[in-house]
VOLUMRO-295900 format. One record per residue (C-alpha): residue number from 1; residue in one letter; y, x, z. Coordinates in Angstrom, 2 decimals, m for minus. Layout:
volum num->NUM&residu->A&yy->Y&xx->X&zz->Z .
...
END
This chain:
volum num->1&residu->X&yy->m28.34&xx->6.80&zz->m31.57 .
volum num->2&residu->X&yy->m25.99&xx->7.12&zz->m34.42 .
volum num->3&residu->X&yy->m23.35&xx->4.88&zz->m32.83 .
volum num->4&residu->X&yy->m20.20&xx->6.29&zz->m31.50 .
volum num->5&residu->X&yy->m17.84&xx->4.82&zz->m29.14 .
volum num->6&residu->X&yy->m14.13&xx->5.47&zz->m28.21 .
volum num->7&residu->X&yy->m12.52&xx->3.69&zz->m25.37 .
volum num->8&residu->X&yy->m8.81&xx->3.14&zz->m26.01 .
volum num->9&residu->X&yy->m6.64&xx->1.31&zz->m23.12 .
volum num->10&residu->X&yy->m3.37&xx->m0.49&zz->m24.39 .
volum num->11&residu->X&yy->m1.75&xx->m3.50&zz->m23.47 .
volum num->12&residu->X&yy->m3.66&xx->m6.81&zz->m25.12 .
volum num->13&residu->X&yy->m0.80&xx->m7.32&zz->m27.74 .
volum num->14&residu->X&yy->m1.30&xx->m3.69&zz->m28.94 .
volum num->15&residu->X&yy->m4.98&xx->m3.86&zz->m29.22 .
volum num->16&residu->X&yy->m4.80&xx->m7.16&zz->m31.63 .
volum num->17&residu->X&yy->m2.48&xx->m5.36&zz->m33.87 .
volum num->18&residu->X&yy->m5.19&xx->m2.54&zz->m33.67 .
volum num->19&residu->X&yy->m7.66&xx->m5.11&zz->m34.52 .
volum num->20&residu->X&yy->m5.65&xx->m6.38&zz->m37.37 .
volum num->21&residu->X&yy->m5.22&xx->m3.33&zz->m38.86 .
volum num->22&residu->X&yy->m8.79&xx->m1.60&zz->m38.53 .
volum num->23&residu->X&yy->m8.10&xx->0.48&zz->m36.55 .
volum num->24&residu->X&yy->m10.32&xx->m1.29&zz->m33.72 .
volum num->25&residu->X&yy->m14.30&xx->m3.25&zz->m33.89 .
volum num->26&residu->X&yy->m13.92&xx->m5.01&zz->m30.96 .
volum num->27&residu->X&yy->m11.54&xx->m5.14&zz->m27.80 .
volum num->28&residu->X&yy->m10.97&xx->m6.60&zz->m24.45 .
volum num->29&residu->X&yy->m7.52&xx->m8.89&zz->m24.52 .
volum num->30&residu->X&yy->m6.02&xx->m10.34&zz->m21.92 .
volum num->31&residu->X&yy->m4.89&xx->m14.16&zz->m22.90 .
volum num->32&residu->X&yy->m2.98&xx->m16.59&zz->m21.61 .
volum num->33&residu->X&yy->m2.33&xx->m18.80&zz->m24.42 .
volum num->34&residu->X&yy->m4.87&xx->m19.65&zz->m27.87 .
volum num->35&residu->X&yy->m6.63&xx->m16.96&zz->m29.48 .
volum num->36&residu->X&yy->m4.83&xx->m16.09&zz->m32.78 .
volum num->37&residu->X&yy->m6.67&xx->m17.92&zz->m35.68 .
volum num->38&residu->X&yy->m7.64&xx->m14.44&zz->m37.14 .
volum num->39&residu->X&yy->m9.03&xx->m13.31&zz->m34.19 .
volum num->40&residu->X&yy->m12.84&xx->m14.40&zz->m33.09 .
volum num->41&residu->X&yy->m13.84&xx->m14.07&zz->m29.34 .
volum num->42&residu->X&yy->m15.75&xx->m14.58&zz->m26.51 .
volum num->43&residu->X&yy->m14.38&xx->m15.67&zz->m22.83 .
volum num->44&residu->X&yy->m15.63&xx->m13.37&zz->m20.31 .
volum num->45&residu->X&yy->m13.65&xx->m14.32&zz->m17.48 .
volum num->46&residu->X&yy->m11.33&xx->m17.89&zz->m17.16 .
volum num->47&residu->X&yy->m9.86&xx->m17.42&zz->m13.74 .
volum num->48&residu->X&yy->m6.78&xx->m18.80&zz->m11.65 .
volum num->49&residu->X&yy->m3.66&xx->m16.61&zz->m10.80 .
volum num->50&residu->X&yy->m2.80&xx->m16.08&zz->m7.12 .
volum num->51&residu->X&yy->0.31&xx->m14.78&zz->m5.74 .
volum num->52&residu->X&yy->0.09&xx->m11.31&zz->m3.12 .
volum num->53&residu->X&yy->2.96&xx->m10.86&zz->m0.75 .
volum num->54&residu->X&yy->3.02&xx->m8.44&zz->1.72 .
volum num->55&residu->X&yy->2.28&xx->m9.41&zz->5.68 .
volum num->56&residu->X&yy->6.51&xx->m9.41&zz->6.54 .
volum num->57&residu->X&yy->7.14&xx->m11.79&zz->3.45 .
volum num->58&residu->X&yy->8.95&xx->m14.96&zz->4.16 .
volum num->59&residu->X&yy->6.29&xx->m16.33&zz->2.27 .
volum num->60&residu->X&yy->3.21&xx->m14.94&zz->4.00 .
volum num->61&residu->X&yy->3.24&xx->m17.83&zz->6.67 .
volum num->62&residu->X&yy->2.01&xx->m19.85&zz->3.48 .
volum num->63&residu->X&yy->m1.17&xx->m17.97&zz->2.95 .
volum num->64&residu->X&yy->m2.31&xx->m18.41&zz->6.77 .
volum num->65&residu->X&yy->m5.35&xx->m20.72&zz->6.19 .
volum num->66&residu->X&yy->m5.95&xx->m20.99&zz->2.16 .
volum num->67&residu->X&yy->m1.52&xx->m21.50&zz->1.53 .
volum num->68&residu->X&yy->m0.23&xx->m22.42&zz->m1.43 .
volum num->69&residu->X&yy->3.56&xx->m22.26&zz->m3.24 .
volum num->70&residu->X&yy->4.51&xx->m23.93&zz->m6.32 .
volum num->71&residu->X&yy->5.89&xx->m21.87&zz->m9.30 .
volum num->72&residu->X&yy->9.58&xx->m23.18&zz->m8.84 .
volum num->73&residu->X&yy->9.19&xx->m21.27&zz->m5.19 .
volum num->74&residu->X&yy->9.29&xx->m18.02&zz->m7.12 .
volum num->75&residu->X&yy->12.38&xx->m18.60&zz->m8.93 .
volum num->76&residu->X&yy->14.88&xx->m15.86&zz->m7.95 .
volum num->77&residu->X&yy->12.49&xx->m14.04&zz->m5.98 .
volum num->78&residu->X&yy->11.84&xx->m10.45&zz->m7.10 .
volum num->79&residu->X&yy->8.33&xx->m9.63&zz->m8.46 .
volum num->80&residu->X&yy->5.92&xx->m7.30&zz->m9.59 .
volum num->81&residu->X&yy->3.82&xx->m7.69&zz->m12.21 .
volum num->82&residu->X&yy->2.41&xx->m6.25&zz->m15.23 .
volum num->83&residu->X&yy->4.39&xx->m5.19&zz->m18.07 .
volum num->84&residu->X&yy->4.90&xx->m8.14&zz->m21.11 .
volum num->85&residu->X&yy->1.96&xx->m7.78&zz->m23.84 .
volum num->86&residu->X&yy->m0.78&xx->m8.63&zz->m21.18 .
volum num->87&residu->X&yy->m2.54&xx->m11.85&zz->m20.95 .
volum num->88&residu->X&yy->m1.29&xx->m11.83&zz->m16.78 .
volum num->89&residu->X&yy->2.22&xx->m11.91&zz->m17.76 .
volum num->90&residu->X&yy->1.85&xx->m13.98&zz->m20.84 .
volum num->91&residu->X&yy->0.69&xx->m16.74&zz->m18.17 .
volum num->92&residu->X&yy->3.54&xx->m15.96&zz->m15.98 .
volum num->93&residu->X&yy->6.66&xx->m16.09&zz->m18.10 .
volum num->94&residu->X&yy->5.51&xx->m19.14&zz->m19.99 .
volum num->95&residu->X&yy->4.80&xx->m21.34&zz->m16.82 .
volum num->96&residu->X&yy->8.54&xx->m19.89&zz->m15.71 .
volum num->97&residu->X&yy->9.98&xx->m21.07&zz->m18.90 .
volum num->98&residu->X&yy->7.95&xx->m24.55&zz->m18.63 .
volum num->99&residu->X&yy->9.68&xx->m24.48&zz->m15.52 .
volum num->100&residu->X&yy->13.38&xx->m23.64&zz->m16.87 .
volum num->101&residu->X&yy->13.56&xx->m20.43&zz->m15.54 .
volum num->102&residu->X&yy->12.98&xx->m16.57&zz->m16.03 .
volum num->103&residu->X&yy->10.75&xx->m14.78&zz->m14.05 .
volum num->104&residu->X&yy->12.74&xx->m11.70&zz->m12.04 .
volum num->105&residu->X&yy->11.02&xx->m8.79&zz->m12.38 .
volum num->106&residu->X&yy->11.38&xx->m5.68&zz->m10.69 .
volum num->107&residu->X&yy->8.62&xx->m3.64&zz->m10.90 .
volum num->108&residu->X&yy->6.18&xx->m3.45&zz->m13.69 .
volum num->109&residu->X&yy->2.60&xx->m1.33&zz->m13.20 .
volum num->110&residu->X&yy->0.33&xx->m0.80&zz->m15.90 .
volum num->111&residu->X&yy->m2.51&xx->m1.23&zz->m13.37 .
volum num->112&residu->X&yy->m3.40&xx->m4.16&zz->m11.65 .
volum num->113&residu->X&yy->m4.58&xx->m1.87&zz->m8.49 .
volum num->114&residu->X&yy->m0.75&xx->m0.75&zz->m8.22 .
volum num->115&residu->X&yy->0.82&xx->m4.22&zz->m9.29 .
volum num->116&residu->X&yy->m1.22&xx->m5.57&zz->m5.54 .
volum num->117&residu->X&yy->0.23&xx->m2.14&zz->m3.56 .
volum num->118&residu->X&yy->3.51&xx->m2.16&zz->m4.55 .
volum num->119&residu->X&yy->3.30&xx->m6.23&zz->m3.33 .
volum num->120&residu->X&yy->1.50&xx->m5.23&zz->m0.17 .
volum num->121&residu->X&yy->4.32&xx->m2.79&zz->0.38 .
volum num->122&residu->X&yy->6.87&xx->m5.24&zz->0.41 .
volum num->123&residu->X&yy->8.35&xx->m4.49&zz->m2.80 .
volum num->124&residu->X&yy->7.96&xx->m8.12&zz->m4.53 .
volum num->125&residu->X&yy->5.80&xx->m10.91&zz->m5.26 .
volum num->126&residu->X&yy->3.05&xx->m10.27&zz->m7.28 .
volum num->127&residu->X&yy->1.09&xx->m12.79&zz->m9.73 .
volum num->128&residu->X&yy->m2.51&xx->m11.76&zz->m10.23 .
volum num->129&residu->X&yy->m5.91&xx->m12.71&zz->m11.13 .
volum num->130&residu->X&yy->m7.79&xx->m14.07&zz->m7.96 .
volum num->131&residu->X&yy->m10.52&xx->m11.69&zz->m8.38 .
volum num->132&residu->X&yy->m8.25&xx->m8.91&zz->m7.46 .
volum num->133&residu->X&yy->m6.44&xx->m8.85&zz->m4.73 .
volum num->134&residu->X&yy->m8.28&xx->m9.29&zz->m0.84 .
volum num->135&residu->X&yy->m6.67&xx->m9.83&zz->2.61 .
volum num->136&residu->X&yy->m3.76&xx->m11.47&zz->4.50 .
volum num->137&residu->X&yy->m0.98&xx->m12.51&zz->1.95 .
volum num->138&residu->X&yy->m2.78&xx->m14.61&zz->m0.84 .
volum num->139&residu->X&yy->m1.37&xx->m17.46&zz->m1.73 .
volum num->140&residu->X&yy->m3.00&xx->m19.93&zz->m4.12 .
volum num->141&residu->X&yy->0.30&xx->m21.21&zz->m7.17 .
volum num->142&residu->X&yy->0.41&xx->m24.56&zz->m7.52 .
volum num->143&residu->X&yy->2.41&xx->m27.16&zz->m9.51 .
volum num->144&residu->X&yy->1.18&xx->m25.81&zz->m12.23 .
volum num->145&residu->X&yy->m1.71&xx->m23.55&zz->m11.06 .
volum num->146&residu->X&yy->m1.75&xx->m20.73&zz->m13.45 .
volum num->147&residu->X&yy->m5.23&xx->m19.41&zz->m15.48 .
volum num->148&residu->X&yy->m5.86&xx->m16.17&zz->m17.84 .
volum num->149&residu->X&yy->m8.96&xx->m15.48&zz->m19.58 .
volum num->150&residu->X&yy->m10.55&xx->m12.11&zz->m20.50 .
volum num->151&residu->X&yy->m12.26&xx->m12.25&zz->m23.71 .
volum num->152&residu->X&yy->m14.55&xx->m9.72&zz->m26.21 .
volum num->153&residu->X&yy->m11.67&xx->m10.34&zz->m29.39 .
volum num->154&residu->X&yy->m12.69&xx->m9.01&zz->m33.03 .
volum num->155&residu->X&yy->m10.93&xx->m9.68&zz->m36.25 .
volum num->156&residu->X&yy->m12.36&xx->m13.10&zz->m38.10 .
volum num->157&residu->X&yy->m13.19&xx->m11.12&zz->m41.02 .
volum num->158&residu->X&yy->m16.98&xx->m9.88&zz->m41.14 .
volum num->159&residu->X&yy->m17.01&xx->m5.92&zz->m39.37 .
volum num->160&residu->X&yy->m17.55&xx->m3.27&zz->m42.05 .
volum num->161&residu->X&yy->m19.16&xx->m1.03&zz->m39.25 .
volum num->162&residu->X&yy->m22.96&xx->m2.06&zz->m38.63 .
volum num->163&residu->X&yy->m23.00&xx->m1.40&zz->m35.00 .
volum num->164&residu->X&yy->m20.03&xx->m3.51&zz->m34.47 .
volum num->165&residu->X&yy->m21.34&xx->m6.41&zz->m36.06 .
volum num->166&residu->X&yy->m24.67&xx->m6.09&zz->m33.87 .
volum num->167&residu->X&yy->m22.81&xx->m6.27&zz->m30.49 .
volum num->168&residu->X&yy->m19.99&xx->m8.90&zz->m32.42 .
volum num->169&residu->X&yy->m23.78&xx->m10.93&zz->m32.90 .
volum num->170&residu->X&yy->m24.93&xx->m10.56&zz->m28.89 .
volum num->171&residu->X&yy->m21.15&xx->m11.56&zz->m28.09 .
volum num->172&residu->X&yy->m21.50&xx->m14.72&zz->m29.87 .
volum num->173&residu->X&yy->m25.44&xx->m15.57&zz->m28.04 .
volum num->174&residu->X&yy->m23.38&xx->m15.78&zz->m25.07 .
volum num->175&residu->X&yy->m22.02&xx->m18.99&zz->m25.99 .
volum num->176&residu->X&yy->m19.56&xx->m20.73&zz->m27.78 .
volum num->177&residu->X&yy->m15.67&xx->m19.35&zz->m27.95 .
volum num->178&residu->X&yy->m13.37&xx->m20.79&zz->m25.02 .
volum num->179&residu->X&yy->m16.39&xx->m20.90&zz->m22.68 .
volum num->180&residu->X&yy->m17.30&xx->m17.92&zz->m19.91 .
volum num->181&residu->X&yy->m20.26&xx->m16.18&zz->m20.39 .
volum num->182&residu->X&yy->m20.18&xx->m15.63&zz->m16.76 .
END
């Protein structure tokens, strides 16, 4: 009672400036790299990145069994993926850089849903959390396999708004920062 909630959906590098700025309590962010030192959270999900091709793909031989490819097999191939600002394709463009090269994208979906159709349909390679995709044409990335987390962010600075702080204080019971909770 008393306690009002607004769901707002933005890309994760939106939502920290959102945090920043007040204009958010808490958030769900998408990371691929270190939390910012001004932002506290808690890791929901750590889990790997697979890669969805469609059933025709050159590549869908690989995922016959449990395949794998290495990153350096997706250089020059076109892909799909989620637009920059999410923890997905934070993961993906710095293990291409690692790697000495830029990832080609060709489509970019807001949605992870759509990012696994438009692969299934033939229209790229897609990178994705493991979690989301099912069926013929997953292929594990090795050499390096890639990780994102999801984590329950909030700004270091104690919450002004009561109700915030109450859930901030159950998200921290769930264990330490960097670890899942589940």
């Amino acid at each position: 009672p008393g306690v009002a909630i607004a769901l707002v959906e933005d890309n994760s590098d939106r939502l920290v400036e959102r945090l920043r700025d007040g204009r958010l309590d808490l958030a769900l962010i998408g990371w691929a790299e270190q939390t910012p030192a001004d932002i506290d959270s808690v890791v929901l999900v750590d889990e790997e990145l697979v890669a969805v091709v469609a059933p025709g793909h050159p590549l869908a031989g690989a995922g016959a069994g449990g395949g794998a490819i290495t990153l350096r097999q997706l250089r020059d191939l076109p892909l799909v993926s989620l637009p920059r600002g999410t923890g997905v394709r934070a993961a993906l463009d710095a293990a291409c850089a690692a790697a000495g090269f830029t990832p080609r994208i060709v489509f970019e979906a807001s949605a992870l849903p759509m990012v696994v159709e438009l692969a299934g349909r033939g229209l790229g390679l897609a990178v994705v959390p493991a979690s989301i995709p099912n069926g013929p044409g997953i292929l594990r990335l090795t050499d390096p396999q890639l990780r994102s987390r999801l984590e329950l962010a909030w700004p270091s600075a104690p919450a002004a708004n009561p109700a915030a702080r109450a859930l901030i204080e159950q998200a921290r019971a769930l264990g330490p920062p960097g670890r899942s909770a589940l």
